[in-house]
MDAnalysis code that builds the backbone (N, CA, C; Angstrom):
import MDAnalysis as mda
import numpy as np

u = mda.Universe.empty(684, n_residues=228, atom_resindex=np.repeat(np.arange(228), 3), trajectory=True)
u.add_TopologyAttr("name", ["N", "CA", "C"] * 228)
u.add_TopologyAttr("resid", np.arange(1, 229))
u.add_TopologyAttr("resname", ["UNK", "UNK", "UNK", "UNK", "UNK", "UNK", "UNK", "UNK", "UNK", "UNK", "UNK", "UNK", "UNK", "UNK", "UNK", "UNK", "UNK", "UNK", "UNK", "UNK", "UNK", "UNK", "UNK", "UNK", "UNK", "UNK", "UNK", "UNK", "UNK", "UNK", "UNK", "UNK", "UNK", "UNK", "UNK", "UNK", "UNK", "UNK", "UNK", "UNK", "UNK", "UNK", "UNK", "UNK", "UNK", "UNK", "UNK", "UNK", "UNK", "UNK", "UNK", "UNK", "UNK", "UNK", "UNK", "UNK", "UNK", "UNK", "UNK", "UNK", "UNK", "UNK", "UNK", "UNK", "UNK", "UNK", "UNK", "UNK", "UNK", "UNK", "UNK", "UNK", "UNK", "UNK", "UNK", "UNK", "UNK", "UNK", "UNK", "UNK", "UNK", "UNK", "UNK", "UNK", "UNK", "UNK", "UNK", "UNK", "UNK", "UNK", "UNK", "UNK", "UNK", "UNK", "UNK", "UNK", "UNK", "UNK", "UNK", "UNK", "UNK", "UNK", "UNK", "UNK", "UNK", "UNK", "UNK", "UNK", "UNK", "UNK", "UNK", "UNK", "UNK", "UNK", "UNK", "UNK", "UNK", "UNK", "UNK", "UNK", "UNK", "UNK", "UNK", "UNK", "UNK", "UNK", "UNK", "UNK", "UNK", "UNK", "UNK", "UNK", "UNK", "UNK", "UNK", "UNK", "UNK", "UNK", "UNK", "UNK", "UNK", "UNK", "UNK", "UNK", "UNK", "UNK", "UNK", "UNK", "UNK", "UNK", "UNK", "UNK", "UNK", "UNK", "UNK", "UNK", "UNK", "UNK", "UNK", "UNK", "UNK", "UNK", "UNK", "UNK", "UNK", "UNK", "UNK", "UNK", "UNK", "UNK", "UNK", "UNK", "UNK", "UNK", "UNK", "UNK", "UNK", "UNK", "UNK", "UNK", "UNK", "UNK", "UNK", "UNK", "UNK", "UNK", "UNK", "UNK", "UNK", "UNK", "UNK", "UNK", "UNK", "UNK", "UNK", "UNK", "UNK", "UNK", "UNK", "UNK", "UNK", "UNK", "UNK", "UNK", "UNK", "UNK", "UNK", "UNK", "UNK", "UNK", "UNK", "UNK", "UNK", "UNK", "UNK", "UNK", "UNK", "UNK", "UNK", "UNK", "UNK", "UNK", "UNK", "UNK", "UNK", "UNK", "UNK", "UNK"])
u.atoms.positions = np.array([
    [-4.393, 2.299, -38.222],
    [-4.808, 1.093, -37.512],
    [-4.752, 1.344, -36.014],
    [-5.972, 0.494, -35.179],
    [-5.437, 1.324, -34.138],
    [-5.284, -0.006, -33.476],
    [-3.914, 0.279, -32.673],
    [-3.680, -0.622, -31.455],
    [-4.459, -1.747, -30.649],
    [-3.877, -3.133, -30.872],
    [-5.237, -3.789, -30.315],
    [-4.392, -4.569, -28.967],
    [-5.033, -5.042, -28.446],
    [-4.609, -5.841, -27.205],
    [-2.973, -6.431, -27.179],
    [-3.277, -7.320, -28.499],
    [-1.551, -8.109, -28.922],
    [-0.822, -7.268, -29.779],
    [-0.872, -5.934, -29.446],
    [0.160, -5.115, -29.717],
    [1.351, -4.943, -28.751],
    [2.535, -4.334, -28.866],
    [3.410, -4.690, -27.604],
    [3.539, -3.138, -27.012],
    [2.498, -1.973, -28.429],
    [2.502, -1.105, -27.294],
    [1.673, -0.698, -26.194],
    [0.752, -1.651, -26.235],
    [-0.592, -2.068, -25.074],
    [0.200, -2.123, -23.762],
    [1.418, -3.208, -23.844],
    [1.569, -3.922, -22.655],
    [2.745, -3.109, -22.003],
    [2.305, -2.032, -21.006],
    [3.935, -1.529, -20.547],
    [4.157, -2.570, -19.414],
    [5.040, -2.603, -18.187],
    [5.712, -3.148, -17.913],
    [4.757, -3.820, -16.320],
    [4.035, -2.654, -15.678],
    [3.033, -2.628, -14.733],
    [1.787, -3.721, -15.517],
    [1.352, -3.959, -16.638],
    [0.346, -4.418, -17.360],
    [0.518, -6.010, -16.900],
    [1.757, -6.009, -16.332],
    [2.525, -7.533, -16.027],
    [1.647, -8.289, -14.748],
    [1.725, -9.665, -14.807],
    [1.326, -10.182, -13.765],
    [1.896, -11.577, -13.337],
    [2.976, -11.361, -11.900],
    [3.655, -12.975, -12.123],
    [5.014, -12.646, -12.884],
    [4.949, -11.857, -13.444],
    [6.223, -11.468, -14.802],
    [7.326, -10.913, -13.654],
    [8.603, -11.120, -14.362],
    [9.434, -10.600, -13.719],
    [10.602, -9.771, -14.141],
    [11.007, -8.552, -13.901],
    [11.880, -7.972, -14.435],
    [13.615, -8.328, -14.200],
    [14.688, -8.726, -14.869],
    [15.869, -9.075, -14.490],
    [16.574, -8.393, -15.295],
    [18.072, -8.408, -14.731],
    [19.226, -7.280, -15.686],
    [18.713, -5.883, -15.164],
    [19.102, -5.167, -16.373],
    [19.305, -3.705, -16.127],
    [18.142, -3.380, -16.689],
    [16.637, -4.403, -17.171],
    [15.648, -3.722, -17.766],
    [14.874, -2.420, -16.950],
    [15.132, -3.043, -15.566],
    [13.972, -2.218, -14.702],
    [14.697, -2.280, -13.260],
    [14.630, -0.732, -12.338],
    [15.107, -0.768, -10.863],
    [13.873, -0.356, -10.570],
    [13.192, -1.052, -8.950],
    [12.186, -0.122, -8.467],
    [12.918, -0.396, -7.281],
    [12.475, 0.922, -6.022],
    [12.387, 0.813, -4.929],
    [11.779, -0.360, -4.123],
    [11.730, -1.041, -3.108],
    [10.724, -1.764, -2.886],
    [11.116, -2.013, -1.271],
    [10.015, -2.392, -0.498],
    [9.736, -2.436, 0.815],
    [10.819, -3.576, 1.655],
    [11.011, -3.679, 2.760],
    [11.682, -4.523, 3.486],
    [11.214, -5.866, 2.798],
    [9.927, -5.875, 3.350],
    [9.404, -7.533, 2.825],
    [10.067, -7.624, 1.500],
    [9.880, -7.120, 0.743],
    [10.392, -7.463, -0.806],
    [11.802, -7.798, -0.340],
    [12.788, -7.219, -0.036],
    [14.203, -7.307, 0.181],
    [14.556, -8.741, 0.834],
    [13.903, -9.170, 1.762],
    [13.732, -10.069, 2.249],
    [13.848, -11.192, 1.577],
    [13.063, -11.104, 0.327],
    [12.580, -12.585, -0.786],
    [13.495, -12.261, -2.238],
    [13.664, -10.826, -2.240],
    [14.945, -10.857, -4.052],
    [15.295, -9.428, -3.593],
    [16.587, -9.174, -4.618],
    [17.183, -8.172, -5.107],
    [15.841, -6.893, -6.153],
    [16.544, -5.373, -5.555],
    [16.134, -4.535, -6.938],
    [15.687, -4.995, -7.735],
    [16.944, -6.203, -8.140],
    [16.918, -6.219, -9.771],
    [16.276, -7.493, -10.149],
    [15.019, -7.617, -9.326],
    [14.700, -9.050, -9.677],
    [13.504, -8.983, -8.553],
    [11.949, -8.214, -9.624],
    [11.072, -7.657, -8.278],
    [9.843, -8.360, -9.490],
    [9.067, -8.625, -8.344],
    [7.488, -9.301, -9.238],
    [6.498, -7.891, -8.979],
    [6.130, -7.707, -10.178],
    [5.263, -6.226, -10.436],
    [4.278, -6.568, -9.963],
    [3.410, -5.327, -10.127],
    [1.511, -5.403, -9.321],
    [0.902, -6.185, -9.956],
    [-0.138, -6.528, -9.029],
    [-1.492, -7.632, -9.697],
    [-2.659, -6.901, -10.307],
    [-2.289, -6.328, -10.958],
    [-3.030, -5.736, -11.740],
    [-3.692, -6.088, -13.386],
    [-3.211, -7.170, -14.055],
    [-3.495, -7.561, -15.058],
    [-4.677, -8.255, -15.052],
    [-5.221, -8.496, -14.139],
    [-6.723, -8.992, -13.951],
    [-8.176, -7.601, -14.216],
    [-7.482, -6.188, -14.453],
    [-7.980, -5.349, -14.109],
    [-7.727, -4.671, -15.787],
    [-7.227, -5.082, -16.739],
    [-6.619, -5.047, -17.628],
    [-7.163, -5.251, -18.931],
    [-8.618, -4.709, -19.431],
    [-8.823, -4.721, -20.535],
    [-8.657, -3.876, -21.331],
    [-9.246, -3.548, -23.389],
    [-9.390, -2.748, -23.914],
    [-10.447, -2.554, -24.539],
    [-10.600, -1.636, -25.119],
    [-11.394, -1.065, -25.882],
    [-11.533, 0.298, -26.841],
    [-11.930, 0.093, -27.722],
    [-11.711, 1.291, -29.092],
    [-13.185, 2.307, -28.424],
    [-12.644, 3.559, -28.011],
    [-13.246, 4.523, -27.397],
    [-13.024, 5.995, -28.937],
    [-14.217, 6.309, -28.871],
    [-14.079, 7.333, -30.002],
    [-14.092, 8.722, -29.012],
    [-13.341, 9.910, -29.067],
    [-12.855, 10.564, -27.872],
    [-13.885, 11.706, -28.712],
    [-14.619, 12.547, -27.882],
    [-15.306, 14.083, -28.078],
    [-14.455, 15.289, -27.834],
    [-15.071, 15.996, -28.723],
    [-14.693, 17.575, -28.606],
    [-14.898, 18.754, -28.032],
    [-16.339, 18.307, -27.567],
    [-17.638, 19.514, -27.326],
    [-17.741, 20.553, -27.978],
    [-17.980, 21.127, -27.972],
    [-18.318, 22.550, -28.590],
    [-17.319, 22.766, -29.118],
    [-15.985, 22.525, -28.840],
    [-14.895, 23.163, -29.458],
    [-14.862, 22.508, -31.287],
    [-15.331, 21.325, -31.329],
    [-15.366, 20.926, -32.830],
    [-16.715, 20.698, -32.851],
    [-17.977, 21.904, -32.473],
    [-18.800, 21.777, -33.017],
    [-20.186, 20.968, -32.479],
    [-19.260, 20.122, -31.393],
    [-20.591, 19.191, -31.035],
    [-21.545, 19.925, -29.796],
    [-22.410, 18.882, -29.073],
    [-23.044, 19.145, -27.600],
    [-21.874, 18.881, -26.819],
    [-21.741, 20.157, -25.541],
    [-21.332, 19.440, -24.512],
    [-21.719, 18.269, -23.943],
    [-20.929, 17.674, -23.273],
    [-21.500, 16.124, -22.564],
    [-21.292, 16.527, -21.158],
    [-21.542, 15.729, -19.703],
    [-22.045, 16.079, -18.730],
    [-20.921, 16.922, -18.116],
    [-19.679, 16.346, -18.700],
    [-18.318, 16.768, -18.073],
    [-17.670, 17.780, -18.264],
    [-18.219, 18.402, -19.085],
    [-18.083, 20.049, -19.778],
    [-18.993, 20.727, -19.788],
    [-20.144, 20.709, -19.082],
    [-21.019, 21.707, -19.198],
    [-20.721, 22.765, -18.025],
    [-21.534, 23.592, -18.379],
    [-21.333, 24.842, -17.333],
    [-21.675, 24.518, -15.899],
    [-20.874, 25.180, -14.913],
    [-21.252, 24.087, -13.106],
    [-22.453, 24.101, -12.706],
    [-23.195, 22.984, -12.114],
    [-24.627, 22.595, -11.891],
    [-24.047, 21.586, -11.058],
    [-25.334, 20.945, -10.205],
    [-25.401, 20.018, -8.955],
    [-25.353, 18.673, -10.762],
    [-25.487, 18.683, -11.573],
    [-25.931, 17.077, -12.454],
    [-24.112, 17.440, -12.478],
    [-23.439, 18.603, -13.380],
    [-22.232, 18.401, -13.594],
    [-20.979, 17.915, -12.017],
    [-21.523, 18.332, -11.136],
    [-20.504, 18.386, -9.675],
    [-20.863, 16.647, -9.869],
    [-21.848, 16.225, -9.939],
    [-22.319, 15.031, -9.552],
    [-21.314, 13.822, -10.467],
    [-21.485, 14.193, -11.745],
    [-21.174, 12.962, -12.241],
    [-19.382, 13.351, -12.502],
    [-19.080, 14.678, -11.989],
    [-17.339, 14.231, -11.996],
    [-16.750, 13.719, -10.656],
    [-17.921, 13.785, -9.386],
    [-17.249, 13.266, -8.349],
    [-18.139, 11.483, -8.446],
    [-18.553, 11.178, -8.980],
    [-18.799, 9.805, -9.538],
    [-17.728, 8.247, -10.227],
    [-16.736, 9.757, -10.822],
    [-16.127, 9.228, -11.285],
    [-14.689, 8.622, -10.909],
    [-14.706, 8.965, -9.202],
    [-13.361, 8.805, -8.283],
    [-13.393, 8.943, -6.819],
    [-15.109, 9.841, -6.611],
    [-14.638, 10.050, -4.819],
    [-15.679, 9.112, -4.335],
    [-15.024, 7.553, -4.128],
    [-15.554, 6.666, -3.166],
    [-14.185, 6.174, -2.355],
    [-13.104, 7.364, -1.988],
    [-12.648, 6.490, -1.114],
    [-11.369, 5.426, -1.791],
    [-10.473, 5.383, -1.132],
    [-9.327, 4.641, -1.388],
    [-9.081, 3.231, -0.991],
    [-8.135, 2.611, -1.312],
    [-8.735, 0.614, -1.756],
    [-8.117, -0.134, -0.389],
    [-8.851, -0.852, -0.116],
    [-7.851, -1.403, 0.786],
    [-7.508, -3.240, 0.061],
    [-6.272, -3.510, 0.705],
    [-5.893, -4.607, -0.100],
    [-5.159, -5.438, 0.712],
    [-5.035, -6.750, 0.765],
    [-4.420, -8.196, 1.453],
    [-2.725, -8.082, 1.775],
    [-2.188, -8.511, 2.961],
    [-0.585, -8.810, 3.332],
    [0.074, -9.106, 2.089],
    [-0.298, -9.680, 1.549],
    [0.444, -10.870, 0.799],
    [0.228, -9.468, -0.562],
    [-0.760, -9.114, -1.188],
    [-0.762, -7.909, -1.855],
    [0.126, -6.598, -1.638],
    [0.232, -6.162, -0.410],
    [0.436, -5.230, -0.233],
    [2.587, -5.571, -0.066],
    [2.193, -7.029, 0.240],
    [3.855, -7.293, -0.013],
    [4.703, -7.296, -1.262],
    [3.837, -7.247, -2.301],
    [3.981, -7.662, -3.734],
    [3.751, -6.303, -4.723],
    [3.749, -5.377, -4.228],
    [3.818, -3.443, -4.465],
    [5.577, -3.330, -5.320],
    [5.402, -2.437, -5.698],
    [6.788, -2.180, -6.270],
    [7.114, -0.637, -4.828],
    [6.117, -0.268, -4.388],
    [5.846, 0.769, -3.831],
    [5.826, 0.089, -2.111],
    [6.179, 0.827, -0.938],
    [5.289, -0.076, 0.183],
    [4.284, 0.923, 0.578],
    [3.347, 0.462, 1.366],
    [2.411, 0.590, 1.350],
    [2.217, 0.697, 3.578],
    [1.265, 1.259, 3.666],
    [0.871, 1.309, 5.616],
    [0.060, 0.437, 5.896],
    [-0.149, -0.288, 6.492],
    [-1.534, -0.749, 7.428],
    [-2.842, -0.111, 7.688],
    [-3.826, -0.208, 7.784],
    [-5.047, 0.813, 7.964],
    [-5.223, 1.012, 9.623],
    [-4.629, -0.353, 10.116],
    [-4.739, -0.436, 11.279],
    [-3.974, -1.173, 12.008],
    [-2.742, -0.991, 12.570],
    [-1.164, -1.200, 12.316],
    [-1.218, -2.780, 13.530],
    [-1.333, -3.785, 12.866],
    [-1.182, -5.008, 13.567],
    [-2.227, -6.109, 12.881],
    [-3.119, -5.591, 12.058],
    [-4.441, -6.014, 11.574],
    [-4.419, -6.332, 10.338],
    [-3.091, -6.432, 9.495],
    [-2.548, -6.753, 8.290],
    [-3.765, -6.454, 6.983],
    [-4.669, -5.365, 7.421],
    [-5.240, -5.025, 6.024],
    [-4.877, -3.550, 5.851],
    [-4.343, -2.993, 4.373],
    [-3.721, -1.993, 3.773],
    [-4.565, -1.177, 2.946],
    [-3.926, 0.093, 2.599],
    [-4.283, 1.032, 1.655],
    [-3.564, 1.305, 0.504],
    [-4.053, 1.670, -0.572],
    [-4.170, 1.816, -1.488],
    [-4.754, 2.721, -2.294],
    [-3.953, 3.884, -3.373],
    [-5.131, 4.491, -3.973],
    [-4.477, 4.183, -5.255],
    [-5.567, 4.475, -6.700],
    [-5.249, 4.227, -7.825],
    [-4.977, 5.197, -8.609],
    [-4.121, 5.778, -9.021],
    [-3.709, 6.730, -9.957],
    [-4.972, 7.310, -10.283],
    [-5.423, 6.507, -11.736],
    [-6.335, 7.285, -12.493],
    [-6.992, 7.735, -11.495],
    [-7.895, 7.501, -10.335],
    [-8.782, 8.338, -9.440],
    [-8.024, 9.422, -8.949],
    [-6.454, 10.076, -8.413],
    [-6.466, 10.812, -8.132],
    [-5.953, 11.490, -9.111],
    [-5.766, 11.481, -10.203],
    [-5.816, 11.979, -11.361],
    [-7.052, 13.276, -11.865],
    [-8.186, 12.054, -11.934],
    [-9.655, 12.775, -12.108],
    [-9.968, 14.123, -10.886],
    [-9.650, 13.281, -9.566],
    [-10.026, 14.530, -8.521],
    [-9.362, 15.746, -9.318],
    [-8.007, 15.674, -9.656],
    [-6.922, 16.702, -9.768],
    [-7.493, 17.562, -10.436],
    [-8.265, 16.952, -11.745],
    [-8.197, 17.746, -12.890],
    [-10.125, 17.996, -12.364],
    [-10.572, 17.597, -11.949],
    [-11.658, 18.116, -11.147],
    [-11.881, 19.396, -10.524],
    [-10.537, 19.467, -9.410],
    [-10.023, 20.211, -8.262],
    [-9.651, 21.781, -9.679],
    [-9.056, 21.731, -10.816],
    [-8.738, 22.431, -12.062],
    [-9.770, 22.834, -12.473],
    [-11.038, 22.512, -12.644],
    [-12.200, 22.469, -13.165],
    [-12.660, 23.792, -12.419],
    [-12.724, 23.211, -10.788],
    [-13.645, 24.493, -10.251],
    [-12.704, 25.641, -10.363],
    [-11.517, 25.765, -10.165],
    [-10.947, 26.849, -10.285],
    [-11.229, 27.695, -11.463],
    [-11.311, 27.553, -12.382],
    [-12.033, 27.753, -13.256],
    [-13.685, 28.675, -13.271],
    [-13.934, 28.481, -12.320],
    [-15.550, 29.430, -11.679],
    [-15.586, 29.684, -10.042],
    [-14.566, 30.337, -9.774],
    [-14.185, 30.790, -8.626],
    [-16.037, 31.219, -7.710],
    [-16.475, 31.502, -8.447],
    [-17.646, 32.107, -7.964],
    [-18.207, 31.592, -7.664],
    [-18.989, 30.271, -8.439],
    [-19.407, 29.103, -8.087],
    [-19.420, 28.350, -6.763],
    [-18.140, 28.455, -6.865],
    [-17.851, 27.403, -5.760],
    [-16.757, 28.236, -4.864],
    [-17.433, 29.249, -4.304],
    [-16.754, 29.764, -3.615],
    [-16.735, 29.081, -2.142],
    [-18.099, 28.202, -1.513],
    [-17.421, 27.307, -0.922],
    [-16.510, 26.228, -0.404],
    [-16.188, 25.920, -1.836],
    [-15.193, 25.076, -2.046],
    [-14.217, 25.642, -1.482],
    [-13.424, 26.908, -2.189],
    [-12.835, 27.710, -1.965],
    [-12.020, 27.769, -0.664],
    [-13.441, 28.082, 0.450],
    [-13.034, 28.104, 1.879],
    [-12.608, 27.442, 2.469],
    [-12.381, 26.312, 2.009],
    [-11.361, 24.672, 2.716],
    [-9.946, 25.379, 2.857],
    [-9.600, 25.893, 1.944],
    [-8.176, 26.381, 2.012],
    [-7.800, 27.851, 2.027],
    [-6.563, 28.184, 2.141],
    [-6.269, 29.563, 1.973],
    [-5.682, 30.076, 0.531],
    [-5.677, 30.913, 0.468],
    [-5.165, 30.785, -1.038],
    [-3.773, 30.361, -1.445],
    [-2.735, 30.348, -0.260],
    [-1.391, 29.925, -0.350],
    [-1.572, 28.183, -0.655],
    [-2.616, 27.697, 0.480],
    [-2.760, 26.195, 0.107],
    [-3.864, 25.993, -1.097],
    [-4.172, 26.305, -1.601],
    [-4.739, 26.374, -3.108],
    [-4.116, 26.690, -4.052],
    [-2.842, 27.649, -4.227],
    [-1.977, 27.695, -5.005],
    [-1.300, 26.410, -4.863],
    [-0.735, 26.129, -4.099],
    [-0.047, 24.695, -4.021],
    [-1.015, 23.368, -4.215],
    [-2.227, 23.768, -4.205],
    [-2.539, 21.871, -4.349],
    [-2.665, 22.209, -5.700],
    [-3.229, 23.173, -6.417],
    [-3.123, 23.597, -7.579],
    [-1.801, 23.548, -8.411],
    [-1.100, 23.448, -8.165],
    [0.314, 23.617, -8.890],
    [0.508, 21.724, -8.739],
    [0.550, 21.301, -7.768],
    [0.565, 19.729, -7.513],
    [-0.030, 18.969, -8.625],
    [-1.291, 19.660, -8.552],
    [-2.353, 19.217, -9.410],
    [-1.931, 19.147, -10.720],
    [-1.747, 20.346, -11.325],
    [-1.215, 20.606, -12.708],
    [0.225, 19.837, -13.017],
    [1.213, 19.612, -11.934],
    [2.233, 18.887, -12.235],
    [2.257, 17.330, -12.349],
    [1.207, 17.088, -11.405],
    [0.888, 15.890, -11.812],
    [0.403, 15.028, -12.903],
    [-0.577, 15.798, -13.413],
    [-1.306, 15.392, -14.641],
    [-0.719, 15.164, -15.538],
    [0.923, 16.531, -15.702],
    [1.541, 16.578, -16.747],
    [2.440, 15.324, -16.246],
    [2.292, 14.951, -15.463],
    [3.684, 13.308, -15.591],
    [2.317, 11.923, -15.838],
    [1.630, 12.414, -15.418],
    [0.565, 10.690, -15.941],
    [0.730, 11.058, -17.184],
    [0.261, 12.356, -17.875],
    [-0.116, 11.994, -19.783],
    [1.302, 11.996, -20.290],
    [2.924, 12.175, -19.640],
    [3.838, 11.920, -20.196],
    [4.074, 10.471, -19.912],
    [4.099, 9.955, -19.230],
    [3.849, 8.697, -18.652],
    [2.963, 7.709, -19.518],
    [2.134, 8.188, -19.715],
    [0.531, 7.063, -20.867],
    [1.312, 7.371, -22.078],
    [1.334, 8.750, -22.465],
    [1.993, 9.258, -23.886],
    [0.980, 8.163, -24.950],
    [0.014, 8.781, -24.831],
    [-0.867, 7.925, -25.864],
    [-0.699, 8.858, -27.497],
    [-0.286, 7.552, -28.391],
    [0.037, 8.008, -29.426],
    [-1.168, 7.933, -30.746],
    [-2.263, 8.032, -30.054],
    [-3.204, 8.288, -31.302],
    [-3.009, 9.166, -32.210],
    [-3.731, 9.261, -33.481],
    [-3.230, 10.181, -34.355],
    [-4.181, 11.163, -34.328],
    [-3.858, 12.139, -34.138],
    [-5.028, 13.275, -34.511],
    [-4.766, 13.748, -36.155],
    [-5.797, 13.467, -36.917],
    [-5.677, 13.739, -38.452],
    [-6.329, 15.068, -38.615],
    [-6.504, 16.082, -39.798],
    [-6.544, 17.086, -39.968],
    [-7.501, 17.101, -41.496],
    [-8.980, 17.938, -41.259],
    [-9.392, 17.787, -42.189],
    [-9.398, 18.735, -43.543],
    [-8.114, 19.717, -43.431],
    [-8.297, 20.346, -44.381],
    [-6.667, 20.818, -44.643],
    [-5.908, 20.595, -45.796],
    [-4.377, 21.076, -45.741],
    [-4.039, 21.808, -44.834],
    [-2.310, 21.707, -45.050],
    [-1.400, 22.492, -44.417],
    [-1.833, 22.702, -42.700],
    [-2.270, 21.719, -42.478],
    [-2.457, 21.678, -40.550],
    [-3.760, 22.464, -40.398],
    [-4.521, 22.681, -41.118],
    [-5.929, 22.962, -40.919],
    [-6.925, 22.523, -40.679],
    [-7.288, 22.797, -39.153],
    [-9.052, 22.239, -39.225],
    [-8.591, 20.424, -38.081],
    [-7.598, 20.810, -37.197],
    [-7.428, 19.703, -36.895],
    [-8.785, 18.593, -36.268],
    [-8.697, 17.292, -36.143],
    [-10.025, 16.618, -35.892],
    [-9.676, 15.843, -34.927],
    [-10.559, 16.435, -33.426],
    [-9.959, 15.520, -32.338],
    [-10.884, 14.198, -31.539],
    [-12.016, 14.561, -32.471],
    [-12.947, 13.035, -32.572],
    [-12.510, 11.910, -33.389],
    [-11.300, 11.449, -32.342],
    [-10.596, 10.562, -33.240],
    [-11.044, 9.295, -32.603],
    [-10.772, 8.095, -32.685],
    [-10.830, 6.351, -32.072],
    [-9.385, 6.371, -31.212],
    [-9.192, 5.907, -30.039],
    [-8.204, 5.412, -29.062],
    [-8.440, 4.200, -28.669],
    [-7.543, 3.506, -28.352],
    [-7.599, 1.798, -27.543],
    [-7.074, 2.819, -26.559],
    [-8.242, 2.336, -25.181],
    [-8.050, 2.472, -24.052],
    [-8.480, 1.199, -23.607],
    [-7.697, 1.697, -21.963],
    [-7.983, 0.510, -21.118],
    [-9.648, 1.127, -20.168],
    [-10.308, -0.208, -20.105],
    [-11.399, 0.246, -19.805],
    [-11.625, 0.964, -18.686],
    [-12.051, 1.836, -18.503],
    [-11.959, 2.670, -16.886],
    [-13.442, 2.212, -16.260],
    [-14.192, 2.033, -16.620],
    [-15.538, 1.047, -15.668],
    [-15.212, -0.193, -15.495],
    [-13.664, -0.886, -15.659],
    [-13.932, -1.740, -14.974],
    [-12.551, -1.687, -13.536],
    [-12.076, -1.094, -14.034],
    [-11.209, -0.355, -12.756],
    [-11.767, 0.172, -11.943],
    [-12.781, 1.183, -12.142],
    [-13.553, 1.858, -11.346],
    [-14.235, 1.059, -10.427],
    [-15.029, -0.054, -10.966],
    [-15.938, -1.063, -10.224],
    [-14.539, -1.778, -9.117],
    [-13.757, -2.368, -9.099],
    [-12.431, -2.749, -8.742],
    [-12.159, -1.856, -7.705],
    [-12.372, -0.361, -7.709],
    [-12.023, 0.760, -6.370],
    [-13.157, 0.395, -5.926],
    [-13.945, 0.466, -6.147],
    [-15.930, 0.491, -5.357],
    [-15.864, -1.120, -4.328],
    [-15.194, -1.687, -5.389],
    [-15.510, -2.851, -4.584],
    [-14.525, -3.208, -3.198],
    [-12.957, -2.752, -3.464],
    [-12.334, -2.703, -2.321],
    [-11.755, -1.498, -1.669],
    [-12.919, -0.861, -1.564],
    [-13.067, 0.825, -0.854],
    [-12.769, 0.694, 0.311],
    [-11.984, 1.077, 1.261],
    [-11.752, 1.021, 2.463],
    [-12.580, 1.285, 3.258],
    [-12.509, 0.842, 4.196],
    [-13.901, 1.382, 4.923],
    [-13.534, 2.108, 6.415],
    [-12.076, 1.776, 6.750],
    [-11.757, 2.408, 8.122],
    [-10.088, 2.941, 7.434],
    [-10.451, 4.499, 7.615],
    [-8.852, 5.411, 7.451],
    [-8.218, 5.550, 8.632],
    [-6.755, 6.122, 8.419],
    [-6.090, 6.799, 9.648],
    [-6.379, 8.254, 8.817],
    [-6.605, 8.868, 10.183],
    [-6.679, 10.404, 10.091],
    [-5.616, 10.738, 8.760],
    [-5.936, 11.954, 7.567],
    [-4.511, 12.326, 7.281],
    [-4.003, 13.322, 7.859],
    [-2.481, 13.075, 7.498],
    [-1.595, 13.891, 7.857],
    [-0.306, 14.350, 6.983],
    [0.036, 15.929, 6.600],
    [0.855, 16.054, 6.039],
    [0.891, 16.383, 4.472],
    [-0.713, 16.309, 3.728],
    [-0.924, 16.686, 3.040],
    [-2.268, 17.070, 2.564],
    [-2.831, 17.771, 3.691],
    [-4.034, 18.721, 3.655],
    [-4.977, 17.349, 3.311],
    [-5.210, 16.112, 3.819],
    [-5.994, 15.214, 3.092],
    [-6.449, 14.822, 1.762],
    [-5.339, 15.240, 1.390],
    [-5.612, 15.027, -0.525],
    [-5.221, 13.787, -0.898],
    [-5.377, 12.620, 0.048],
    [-5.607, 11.448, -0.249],
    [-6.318, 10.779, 0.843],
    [-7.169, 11.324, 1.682],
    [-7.777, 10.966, 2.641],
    [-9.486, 10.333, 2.178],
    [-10.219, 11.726, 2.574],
    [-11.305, 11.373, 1.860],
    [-11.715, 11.079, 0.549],
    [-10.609, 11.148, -0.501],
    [-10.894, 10.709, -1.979],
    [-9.306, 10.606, -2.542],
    [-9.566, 10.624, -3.561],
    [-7.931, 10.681, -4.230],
    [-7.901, 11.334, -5.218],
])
C-alpha cells in the first residue's frame, strides 16, 4: 500500500504550519527575533505547508532495467545540460520580515535595512549538487566547466556535494519497497510507485519568489549565489 497524505509517515515535523513543538520533542537553533517572542523549546516551524502536496509518482530505471533513457540520463548534449539546469538554476527566494522571523534557521537581508530576505530551498541545491556529479562524470565534455575551479576546489565542492546528498536521502529515508522479480534477491525491480511531494509545485514557488537583487558571495566559491 502506498502511503497517502493521512498517513503520519507523510507528515515530518517541518510539513507543520502554525504547529508548535513543546517538551523535549524538538530543539532548534533560532535567531534573536525568535528569542525575543519564546524559548528553544517552544519554536513555530516554517510556512511551508501551503507548498505541501502529494502524489503517487512511478520512479524509472533507464537502461539499467531495460527501458529508454529519459532526458536526465542521456549522454551530455545542450537538450540534456538544458533540462537539468531547468530544474533549479533560477536563483534563490527572497521572502517577508515577518517570514524570515519565523525560520527555525536565521536568515540575512538582501539589502541590510530594506527588510526583504534570502532564502534557498534544499531540494534545488540538492539537484545542482547531483548535477555538479553528473558532469564530473564526462570530464571532457565539459571541460569548460571544469575551468571555474582548480582541481583542489573541485575536489572539495565535490566531496560537499556527495556529503550532502548522503544527509538529504538519510534525512527523506523514503521507505518504498523495491520488490524483486525473480527468487532469492533476483532481478531486483526499481520501477516501483512512491508518494512524493510534488516538486512542480515547489519549483513554481522558487520561480515565483526568485530574488532579484544578491549580495556578492562570499566564502563559498558562490555555491549559493548564482543558483543553489
Amino acid at each position: 500500500m502506498i502511503p497517502g497524505p493521512a498517513d503520519p509517515a507523510h507528515h515530518t515535523l517541518l510539513d507543520k504550519r502554525e504547529d508548535e513543538v513543546e517538551g523535549d520533542e524538538l530543539t532548534y537553533p533560532v535567531s534573536a527575533a525568535q528569542r525575543k517572542k519564546k524559548s528553544t523549546r517552544h519554536v513555530t516551524l516554517p510556512l511551508w505547508a501551503d507548498l505541501i502536496e502529494y502524489e503517487v509518482v512511478k520512479f524509472h530505471s533507464g537502461t539499467f532495467g531495460g527501458e529508454q533513457p529519459d532526458v536526465y540520463s542521456g549522454s551530455p548534449s545542450d537538450e540534456v545540460d538544458q533540462a537539468w539546469s531547468d530544474l533549479y538554476n533560477f536563483g534563490i527566494s527572497e521572502i517577508t520580515e515577518d517570514q524570515a522571523q519565523r525560520l527555525v534557521n536565521a536568515t540575512k537581508e538582501v539589502n541590510p535595512g530594506k527588510k526583504d530576505y534570502i532564502i534557498g530551498i534544499d531540494v534545488f541545491h540538492q539537484l545542482h549538487c547531483l548535477n555538479f556529479i553528473r558532469k564530473s562524470l564526462y570530464p571532457d565534455y565539459y571541460k569548460t566547466d571544469n575551468a571555474t575551479e582548480t582541481p583542489r576546489q573541485r575536489e572539495i565542492h565535490l566531496s560537499h556535494c556527495v556529503n550532502s546528498i548522503r544527509q538529504s536521502l538519510m534525512c527523506s529515508a523514503d521507505i518504498s519497497t523495491i520488490v524483486f522479480k525473480e527468487p532469492a534477491g533476483k532481478n531486483p525491480q526499481f520501477d516501483i510507485l512512491h508518494s512524493c511531494r510534488k516538486f512542480d509545485k515547489i519549483k513554481e514557488w522558487g520561480m515565483r519568489h526568485q530574488a532579484t537583487t544578491l549580495p556578492l558571495p562570499s566564502g563559498n566559491g558562490g555555491h549559493m549565489g548564482s543558483h543553489v
